[in-house]
DRENVO-505656 format. One record per residue (C-alpha): y, x, z; residue in three letters. Coordinates in steps of 0.5 Angstrom, whole numbers, padded with zeros to 4 digits, always signed. Last residue first. Example, Ala and Ser with C-alpha at 12.3 -4.5 7.8 and 13.67 -1.06 7.14 Angstrom:
# DRENVO-505656
-0002+0027+0014SER-0009+0025+0016ALA
***
This chain:
# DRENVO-505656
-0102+0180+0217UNK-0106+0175+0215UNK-0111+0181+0211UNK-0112+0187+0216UNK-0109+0193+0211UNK-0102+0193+0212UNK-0104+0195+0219UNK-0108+0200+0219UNK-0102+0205+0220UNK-0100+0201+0227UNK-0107+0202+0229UNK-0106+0209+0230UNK-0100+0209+0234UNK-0102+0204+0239UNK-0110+0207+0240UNK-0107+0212+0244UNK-0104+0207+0249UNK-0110+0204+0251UNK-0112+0197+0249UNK-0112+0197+0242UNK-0119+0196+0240UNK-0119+0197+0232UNK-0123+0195+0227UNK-0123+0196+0220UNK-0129+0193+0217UNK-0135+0195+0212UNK-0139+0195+0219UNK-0139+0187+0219UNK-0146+0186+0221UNK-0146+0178+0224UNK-0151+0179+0229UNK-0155+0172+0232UNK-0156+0169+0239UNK-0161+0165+0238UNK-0164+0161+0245UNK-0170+0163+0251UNK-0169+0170+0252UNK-0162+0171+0249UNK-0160+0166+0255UNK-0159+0172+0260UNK-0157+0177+0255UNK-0150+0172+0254UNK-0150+0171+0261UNK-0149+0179+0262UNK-0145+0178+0256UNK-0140+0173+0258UNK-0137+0176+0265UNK-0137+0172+0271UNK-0133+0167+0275UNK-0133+0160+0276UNK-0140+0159+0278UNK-0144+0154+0277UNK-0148+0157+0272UNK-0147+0156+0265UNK-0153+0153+0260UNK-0151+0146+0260UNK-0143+0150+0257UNK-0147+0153+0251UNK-0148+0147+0247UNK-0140+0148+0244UNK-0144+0153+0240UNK-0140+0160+0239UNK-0137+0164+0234UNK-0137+0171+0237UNK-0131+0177+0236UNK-0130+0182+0241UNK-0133+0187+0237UNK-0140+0189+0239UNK-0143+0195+0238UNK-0150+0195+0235UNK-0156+0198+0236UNK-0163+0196+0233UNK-0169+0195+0237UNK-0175+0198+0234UNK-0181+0196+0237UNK-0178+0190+0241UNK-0178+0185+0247UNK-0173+0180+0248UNK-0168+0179+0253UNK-0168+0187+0256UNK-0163+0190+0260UNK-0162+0198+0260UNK-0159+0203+0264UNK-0160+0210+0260UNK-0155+0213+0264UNK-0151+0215+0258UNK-0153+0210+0252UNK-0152+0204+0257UNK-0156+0199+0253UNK-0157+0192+0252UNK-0161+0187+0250UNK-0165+0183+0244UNK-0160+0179+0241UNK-0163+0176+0235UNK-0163+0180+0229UNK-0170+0177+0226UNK-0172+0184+0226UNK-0169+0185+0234UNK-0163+0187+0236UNK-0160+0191+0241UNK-0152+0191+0244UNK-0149+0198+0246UNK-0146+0202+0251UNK-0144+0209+0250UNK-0141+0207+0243UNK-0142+0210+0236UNK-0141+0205+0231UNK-0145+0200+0227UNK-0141+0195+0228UNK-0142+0187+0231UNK-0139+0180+0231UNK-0144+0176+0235UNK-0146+0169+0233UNK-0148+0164+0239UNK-0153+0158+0239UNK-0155+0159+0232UNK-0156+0155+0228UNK-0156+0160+0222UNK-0151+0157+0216UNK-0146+0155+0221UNK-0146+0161+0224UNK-0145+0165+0217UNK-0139+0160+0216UNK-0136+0161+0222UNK-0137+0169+0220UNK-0134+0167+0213UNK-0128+0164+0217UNK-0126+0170+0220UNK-0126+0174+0215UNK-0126+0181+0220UNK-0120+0186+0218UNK-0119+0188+0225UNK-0115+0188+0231UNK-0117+0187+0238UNK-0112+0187+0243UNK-0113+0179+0243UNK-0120+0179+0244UNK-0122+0174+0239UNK-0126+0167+0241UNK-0129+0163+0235UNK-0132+0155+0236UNK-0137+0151+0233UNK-0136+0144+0234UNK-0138+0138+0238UNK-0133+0138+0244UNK-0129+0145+0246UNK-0121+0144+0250UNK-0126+0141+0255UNK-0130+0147+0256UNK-0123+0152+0257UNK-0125+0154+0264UNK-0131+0155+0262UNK-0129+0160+0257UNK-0125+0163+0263UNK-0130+0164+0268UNK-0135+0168+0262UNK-0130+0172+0260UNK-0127+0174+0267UNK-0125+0168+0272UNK-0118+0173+0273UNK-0115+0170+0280UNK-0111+0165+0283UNK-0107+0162+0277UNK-0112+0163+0272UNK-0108+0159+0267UNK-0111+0155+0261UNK-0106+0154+0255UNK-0106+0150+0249UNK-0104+0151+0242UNK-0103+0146+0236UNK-0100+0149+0231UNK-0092+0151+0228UNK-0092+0157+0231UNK-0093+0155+0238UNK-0085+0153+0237UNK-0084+0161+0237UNK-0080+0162+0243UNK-0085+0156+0247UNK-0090+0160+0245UNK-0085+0166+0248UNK-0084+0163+0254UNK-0092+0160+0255UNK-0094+0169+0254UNK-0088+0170+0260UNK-0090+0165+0265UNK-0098+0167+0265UNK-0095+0175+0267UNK-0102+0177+0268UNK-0107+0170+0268UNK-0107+0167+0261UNK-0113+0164+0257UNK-0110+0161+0251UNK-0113+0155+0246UNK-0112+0154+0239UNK-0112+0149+0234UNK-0109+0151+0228UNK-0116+0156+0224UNK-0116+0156+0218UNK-0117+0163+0215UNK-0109+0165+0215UNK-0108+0160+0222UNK-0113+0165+0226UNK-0109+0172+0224UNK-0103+0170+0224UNK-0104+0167+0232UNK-0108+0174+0234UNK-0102+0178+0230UNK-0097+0173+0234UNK-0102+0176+0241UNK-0101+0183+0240UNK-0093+0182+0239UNK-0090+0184+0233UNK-0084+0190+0233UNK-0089+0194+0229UNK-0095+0194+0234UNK-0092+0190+0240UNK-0095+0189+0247UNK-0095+0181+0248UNK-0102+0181+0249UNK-0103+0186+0254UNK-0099+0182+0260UNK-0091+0184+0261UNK-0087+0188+0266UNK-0092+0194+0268UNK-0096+0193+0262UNK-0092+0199+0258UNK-0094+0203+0263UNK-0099+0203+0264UNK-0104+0200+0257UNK-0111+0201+0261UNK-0109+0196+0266UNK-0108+0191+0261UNK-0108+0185+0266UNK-0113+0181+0263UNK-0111+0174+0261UNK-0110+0175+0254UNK-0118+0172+0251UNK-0116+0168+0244UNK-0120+0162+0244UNK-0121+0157+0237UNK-0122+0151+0233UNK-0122+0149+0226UNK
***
C-alpha cells in the first residue's frame, strides 16, 4: 500500500528546537517525528511512501539516507521554492499515486489509529475521500451529515461557517490529519499550485462523498507545539508500531 507523509511545514510553533532542523525530525524519546510516522506505516502494510519536504529539505533526504529508507521504498517531493501548503503538495505527489487508495498522515501527529482498518472502511464505502475525525473539543470543526458525509465547516468562535451540504442537525467532529484518498481526485484540483486541501475538501463535498471514519476511541495527539513534547512522549508506549 501506499502512502504520503506531510513534513514540509516550517514547525514555527516548535521554536526553538526547529531553528537548525525541519519539524519532523523533532525527537520524542530520542526518536525522530518522522521514524514513528515510517514505523508506524510499515507495521500496518504500508512500504511505498512518498514525503513532501521543504524546511531543511537536505536534512530529512540525510537521515533517510542514514536509515537506508528503513529497509522500503521511499520518494521525496521537495518544495524548493515555497510551501505548496496540503492541497499544493498533494498535487505535486500525483505521479507517485495512480489507481489505488492511498493515506496521508501529518507527521506531527501521534496517534493509536489502525491505519489499515481505515483503508479498509475506505475501500468498503467508496468514497472519494475518508476523513479521520474525533469527537473532541476544538474551535474549528468539520460537520456531517446523517449519512456521515462531509457537510461543512465551523469556526466555533467567530462563528464563520462553509456549508457543502445542507442539514438539520449536522454533527461536529475534529479532524485528525489522517485521510484515505481516491487517486480520482486529482480531475478534481485546481490548476494552481498552492492551496490548502480542506477548503477544496469542502468544495467538492458538494457533488462527491467525502466519508468520517470515527476513531474517538483513540489516543491522539498533535505534537506541534512545544507543550505537547512531554505529554505525547508518556503515551507513547501505547501507540501500536511504536
Amino acid at each position: 500500500m501506499k502512502a504520503m507523509i506531510f513534513a514540509a511545514g516550517l514547525g514555527t510553533r516548535l521554536r526553538p528546537l526547529t531553528n537548525n532542523i525541519p519539524k519532523a525530525l523533532v525527537p520524542l524519546k530520542g526518536v525522530t517525528l518522522l521514524e514513528l510516522a515510517i514505523r508506524r506505516l510499515k507495521y500496518y502494510g504500508f512500504n511505498e511512501i512518498i514525503i513532501n519536504v521543504h524546511h531543511f529539505a537536505d536534512k530529512i533526504v540525510e537521515f533517510l539516507a542514514e536509515k537506508n529508507n528503513f529497509d522500503i521504498e521511499i520518494h521525496i517531493s521537495k518544495e524548493e521554492n515555497e510551501l505548496l501548503d496540503t492541497g499544493g503538495g498533494l498535487k505535486k505527489a500525483a505521479w507517485f499515486f495512480q489507481y489505488d487508495p492511498f493515506l496521508i498522515v501529518n507527521a506531527d501527529i501521534v496517534t493509536s489509529l489502525n491505519l489499515a482498518k481505515i483503508v479498509e472502511f475506505h475501500r468498503e464505502n467508496s468514497f472519494l475521500v475518508t476523513l479521520a475525525v474525533q469527537s473532541r473539543d476544538s474551535t474549528r470543526q468539520i460537520m456531517f451529515n446523517e449519512d456521515h458525509l462531509l457537510s461543512g465547516w465551523k469556526n466555533h468562535q467567530t462563528g464563520e461557517e462553509i456549508i457543502s451540504r445542507t442539514t438539520k442537525r449536522p454533527a461536529f467532529y475534529s479532524f485528525s490529519g489522517i485521510h484515505v484518498v481516491n487517486p480520482k481526485i486529482f480531475e478534481l484540483m485546481p490548476e494552481e499550485e498552492i492551496f490548502p486541501i480542506m477548503p477544496f475538501y469542502l468544495k467538492i463535498a458538494i457533488d462527491n462523498p467525502i466519508g468520517a471514519f470515527n476513531h474517538s476511541e483513540d489516543i491522539w495527539q498533535d505534537v506541534g507545539k512545544l507543550n505537547a513534547i512531554e505529554k505525547t512522549e508518556e503515551i507513547l508506549h501505547l501507540i501500536p508500531g511504536i
